[in-house]
N, C-alpha and C positions, 0 to 999 in steps of 0.2 A: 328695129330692135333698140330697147335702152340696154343702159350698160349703169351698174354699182362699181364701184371700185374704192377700196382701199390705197394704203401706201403700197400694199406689196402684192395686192392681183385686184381683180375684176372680174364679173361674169354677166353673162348679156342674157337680159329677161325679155319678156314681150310688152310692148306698150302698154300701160295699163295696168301693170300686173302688180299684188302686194309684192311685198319686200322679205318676207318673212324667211322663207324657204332661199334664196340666196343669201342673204345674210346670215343664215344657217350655217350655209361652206365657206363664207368670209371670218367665222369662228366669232362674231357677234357674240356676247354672254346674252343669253334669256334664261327668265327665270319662270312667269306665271304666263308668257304668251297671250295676253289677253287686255296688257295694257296698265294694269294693276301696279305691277311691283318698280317698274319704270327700270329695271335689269337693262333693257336694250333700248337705254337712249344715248343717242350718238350726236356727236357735230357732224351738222354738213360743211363741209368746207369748200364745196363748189356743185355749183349747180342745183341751188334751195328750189330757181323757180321752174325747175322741171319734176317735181313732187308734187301732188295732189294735194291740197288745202290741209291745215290739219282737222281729224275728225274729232265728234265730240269727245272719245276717250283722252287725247290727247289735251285738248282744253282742259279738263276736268283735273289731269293729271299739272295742269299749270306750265307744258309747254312753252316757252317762249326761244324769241330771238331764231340762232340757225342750229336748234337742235331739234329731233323726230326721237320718237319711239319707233323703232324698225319692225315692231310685232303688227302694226298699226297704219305704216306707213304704203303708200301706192306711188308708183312711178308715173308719169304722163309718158312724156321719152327724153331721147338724149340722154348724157350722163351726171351722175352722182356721184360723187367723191366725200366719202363720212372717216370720222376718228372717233375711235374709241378706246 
C-alpha cells in the first residue's frame, strides 16, 4: 500500500492507483478534474520519486520542478507528502 499525506492526515491507496479520489478527503481544491484549470496543483514536499512520470496533461499544463496536478497524478508506492 502507498500512503498520501498531508501536514495533518494521510490515507493509504493501492500501488499504482491515481490520486484523485483521495485527495478528494485530503480537501485538495479541484476545479475542472481533467487537468485544465490546474485547481489541484500541489507541492510535493517528499517523496516526488515515488509518483509516476508526469503525463502529457501535465507537460502541457507547464508542470515543472516538485509540483503535480493531483487530478492527473498516479502513485508507484511508498509515501507522498504534498502542500497546498
Amino acid at each position: 500500500m502507498a500512503v498520501i499525506k498531508t501536514e495533518t492526515a494521510a490515507i493509504e491507496v493501492a500501488d499504482g492507483s491515481e490520486l484523485l479520489d483521495a485527495c478528494r478527503e485530503l480537501h485538495v481544491p479541484f476545479g475542472c478534474e481533467s487537468g485544465l484549470c490546474a485547481a489541484c496543483e500541489v507541492e510535493v514536499v517528499e517523496g516526488y520519486e515515488n509518483l509516476e512520470a508526469l503525463n502529457d496533461t501535465e507537460k502541457l499544463m507547464g508542470v515543472e520542478d516538485n509540483y503535480r496536478l493531483m487530478c492527473q497524478c498516479k502513485i508507484k508506492s511508498g509515501e507522498v507528502k504534498i502542500k497546498f
